[in-house]
C-alpha positions as CSV (number, residue, x, y, z in Angstrom):
1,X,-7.2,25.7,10.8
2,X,-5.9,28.7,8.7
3,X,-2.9,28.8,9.9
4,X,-2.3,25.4,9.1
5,X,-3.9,25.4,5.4
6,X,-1.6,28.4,5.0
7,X,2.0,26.8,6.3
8,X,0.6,23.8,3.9
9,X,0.9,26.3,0.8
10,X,3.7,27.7,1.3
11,X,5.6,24.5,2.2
12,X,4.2,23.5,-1.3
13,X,5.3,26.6,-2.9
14,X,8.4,26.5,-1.8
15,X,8.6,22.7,-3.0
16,X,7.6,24.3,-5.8
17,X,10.4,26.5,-6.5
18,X,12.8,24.2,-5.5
19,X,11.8,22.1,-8.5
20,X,12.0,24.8,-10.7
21,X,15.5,26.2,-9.6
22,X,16.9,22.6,-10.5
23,X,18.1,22.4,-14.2
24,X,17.4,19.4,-16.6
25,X,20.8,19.0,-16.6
26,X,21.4,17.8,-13.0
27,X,18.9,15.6,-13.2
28,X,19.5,13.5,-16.8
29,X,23.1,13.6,-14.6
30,X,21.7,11.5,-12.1
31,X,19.1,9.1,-14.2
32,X,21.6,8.5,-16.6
33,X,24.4,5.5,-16.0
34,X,28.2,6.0,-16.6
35,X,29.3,4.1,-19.7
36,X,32.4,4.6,-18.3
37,X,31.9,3.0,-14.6
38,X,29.6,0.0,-14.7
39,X,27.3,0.3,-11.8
40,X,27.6,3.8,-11.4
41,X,25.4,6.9,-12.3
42,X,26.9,9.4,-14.5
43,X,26.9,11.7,-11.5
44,X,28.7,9.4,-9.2
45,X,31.1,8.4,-11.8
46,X,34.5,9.9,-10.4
47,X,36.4,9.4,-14.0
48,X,37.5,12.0,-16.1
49,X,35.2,10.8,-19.2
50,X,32.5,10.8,-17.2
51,X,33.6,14.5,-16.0
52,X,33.5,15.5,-19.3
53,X,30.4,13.7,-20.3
54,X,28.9,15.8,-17.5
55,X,30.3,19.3,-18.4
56,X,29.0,18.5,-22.3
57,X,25.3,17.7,-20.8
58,X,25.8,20.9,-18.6
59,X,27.0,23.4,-21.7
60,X,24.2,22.0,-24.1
61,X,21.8,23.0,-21.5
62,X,23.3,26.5,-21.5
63,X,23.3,26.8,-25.3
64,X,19.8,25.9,-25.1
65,X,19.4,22.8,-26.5
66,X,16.6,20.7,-25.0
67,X,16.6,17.6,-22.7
68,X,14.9,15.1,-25.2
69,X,17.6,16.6,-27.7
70,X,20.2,16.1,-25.8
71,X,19.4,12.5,-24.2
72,X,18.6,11.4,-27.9
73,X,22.3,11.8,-29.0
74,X,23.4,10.2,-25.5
75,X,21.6,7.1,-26.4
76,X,22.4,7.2,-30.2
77,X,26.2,7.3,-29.2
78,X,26.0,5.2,-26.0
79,X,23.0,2.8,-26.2
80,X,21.0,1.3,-23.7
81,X,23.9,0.7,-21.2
82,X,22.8,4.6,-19.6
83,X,19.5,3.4,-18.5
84,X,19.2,1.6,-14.9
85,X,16.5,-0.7,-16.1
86,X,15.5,-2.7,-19.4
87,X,13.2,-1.3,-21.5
88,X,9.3,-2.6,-21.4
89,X,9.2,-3.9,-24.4
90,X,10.3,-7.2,-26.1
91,X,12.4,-9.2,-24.1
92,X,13.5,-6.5,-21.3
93,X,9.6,-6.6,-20.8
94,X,10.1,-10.4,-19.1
95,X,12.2,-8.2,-16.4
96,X,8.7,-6.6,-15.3
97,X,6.7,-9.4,-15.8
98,X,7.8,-12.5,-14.4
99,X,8.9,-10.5,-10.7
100,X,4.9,-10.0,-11.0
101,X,4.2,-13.1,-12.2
102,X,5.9,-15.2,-9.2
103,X,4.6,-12.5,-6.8
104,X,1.4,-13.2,-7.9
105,X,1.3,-17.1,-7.9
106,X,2.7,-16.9,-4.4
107,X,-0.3,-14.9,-3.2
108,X,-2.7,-17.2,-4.2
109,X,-0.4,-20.2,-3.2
110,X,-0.6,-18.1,0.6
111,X,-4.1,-17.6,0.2
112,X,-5.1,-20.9,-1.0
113,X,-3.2,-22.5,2.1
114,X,-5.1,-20.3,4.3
115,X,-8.5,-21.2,2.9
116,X,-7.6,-25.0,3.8
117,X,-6.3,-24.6,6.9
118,X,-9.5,-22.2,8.1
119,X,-12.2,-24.3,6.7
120,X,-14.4,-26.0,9.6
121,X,-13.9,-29.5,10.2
122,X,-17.1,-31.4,11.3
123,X,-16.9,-32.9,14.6
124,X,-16.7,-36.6,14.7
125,X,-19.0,-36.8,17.4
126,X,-22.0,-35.3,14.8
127,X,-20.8,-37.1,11.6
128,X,-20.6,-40.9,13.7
129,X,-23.3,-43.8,13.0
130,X,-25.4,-44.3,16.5
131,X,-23.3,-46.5,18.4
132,X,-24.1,-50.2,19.2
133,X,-24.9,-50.5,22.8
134,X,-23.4,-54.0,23.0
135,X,-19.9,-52.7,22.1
136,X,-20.5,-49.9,24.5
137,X,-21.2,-52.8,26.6
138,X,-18.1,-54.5,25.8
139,X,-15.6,-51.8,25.5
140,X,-16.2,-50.7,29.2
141,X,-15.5,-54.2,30.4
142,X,-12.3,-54.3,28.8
143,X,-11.2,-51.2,30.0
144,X,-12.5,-51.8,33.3
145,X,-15.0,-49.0,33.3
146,X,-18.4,-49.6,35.7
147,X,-21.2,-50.6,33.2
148,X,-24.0,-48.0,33.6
C-alpha cells in the first residue's frame, strides 16, 4: 500500500509542476475567442491579427504585467465577442437558465409518467358487486356452457 500512496504523490506532484511550468499567457490564448475568426479561439486563429494579438499577450506577460491586467484591456478594446459563453447576468443569464429550466420540467414530466404507469390497478375480480346467480344462470345457457 506504500508503494502505491507513494506513485499517487508523485503523479500529483508532477501534475503539479506541470501546471506551474505553463504561463498565464498560453492559457488566456486558449479561453479567449479570435475577434478576428468567428468561431475560433484566439489560439486556433491562423490569421496574422490574431498572430499578433497572441505575441502582444505573450510580451505583456514577459514585461510583467498581470493576467487580470492584461485581459481587462482585451475586453475594453474587443468586448464581449472573446468570451465562448454569455455572461450570467441580465439577459445572457436566460442562456443558463432556461437549458435548466426545460431539463428540469422534463424530469418531472418522466417521473410523473412513471408514477402513473406503476401505480397498482385493483383487480376487477375484488372491486365487482356479487354476481346474480340467475344471470350466471343465463349466461352459461347462451354460451352453451353445462350449468353447474
Amino acid at each position: 500500500m506504500g508503494r502505491r500512496a507513494l506513485l499517487v504523490a508523485l503523479v500529483l506532484l508532477a501534475a503539479g509542476f506541470a501546471r506551474a511550468d505553463e504561463r498565464w499567457s498560453e492559457g488566456l490564448e486558449r479561453e479567449l475567442m479570435s475577434p478576428y475568426c468567428p468561431g475560433r479561439s484566439l489560439v486556433e486563429c491562423p490569421s496574422p491579427q490574431a498572430t499578433e494579438l497572441r505575441l502582444w499577450i505573450q510580451a505583456q506577460e514577459q514585461a510583467g504585467a498581470s493576467r487580470e491586467s492584461v485581459e481587462a484591456r482585451l475586453f475594453q478594446q474587443f468586448g464581449d465577442q472573446l468570451r465562448h459563453g454569455p455572461r450570467a447576468e441580465g439577459f445572457g443569464l436566460w442562456a443558463y437558465l432556461v437549458p435548466a429550466l426545460a431539463l428540469a420540467a422534463g424530469l418531472a414530466l418522466v417521473v410523473g409518467f412513471l408514477r402513473r404507469q406503476t401505480r397498482t390497478v385493483p383487480s376487477p375480480t375484488a372491486t365487482a358487486a356479487p354476481r346474480d346467480p340467475e344471470l350466471e344462470r343465463r349466461l352459461d345457457e347462451e354460451l352453451g356452457a353445462p350449468a353447474p
